[in-house]
C-alpha positions as CSV (number, residue, x, y, z in Angstrom):
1,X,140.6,120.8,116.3
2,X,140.0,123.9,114.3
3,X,140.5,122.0,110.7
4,X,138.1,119.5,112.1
5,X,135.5,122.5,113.0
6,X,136.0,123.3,109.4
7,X,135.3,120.0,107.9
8,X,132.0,119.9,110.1
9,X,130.7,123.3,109.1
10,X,131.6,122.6,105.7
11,X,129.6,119.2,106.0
12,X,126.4,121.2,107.1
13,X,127.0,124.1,104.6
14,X,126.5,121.0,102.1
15,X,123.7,118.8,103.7
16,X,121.8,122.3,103.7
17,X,122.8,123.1,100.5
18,X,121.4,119.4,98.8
19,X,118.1,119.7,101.7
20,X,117.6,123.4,99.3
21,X,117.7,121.5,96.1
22,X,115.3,119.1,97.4
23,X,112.9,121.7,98.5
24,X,112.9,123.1,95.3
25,X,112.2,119.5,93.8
26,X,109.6,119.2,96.0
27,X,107.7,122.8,95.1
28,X,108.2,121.9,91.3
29,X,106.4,118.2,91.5
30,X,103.7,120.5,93.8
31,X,103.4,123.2,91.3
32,X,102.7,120.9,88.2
33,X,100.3,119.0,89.6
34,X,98.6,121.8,90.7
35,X,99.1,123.4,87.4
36,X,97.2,119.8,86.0
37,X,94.6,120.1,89.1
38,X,93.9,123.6,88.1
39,X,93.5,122.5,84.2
40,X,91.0,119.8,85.2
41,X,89.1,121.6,87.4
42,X,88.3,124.3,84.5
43,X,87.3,120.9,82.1
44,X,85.1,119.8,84.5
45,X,83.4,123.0,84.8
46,X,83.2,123.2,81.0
47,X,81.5,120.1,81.0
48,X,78.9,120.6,83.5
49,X,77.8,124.0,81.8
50,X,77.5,122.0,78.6
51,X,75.0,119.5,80.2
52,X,75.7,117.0,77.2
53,X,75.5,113.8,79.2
54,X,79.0,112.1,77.8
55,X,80.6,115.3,78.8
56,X,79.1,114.9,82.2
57,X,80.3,110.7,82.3
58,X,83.8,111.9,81.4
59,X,83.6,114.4,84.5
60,X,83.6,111.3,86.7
61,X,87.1,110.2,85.5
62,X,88.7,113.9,85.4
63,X,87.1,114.1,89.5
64,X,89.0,111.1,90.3
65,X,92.4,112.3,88.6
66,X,91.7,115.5,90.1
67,X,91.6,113.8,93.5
68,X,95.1,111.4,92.9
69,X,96.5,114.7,92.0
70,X,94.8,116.3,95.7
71,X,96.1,113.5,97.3
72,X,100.0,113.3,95.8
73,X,100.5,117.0,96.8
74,X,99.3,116.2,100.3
75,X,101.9,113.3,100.8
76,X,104.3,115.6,99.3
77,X,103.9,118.0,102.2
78,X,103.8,115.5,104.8
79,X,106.7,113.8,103.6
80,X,108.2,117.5,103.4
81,X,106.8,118.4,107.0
82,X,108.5,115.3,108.6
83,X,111.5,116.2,107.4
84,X,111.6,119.7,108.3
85,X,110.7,118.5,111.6
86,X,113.5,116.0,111.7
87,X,115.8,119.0,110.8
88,X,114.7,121.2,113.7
89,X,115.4,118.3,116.2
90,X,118.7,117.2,115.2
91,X,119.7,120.4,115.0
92,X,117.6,121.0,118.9
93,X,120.1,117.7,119.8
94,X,123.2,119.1,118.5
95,X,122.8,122.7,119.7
96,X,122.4,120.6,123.2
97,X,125.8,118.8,123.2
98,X,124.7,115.6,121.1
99,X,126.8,114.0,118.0
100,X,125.3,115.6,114.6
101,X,123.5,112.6,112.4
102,X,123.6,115.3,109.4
103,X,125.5,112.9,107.1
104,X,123.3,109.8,107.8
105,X,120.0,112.1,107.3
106,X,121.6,113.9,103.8
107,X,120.2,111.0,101.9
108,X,116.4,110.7,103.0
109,X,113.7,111.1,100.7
């Protein structure tokens, strides 16, 4: 009973341990394409002050990256606040007598 209390907690130590890495994964995709966004954002501005009208045209395709880039961070943070919330309730279910799914969930995303 014991060594089998051990393998679990050993078993969560690890599917919080890889969840951490991801996490981490996921702030560093977030960061660069805000890094990019940021980048863009002072082109765009650069352009417009320069009023020279293919400046301004090329503004229209550095908006629209700038926008794929809004949009990839947000679906990186809802993907990230589904799974955080996944995490609370299977840890809500085993903290109320269920059967831990940690090593089935380890794998997502």
């Amino acid at each position: 009973m014991a060594e089998e209390k051990q393998r679990t907690e050993k078993r969560k130590r690890s599917v919080t341990w890889r969840r951490g890495i991801h996490l981490a994964r996921v702030s560093s995709r977030c960061r660069a394409y805000w890094i990019t966004t940021v980048t863009l954002i002072q082109q765009v501005n650069s352009n417009h002050r320069s009023k020279i009208p293919d400046n301004l045209v090329k503004n229209v395709s550095l908006i629209r990256e700038i926008n794929g880039n809004i949009s990839k961070v947000i679906s990186i943070y809802s993907d990230l606040s589904v799974n955080f919330s996944n995490i609370v309730q299977e840890r809500r279910r085993v903290k109320n007598g269920g059967e831990s799914n940690l090593e089935s969930t380890s794998n997502e995303s």
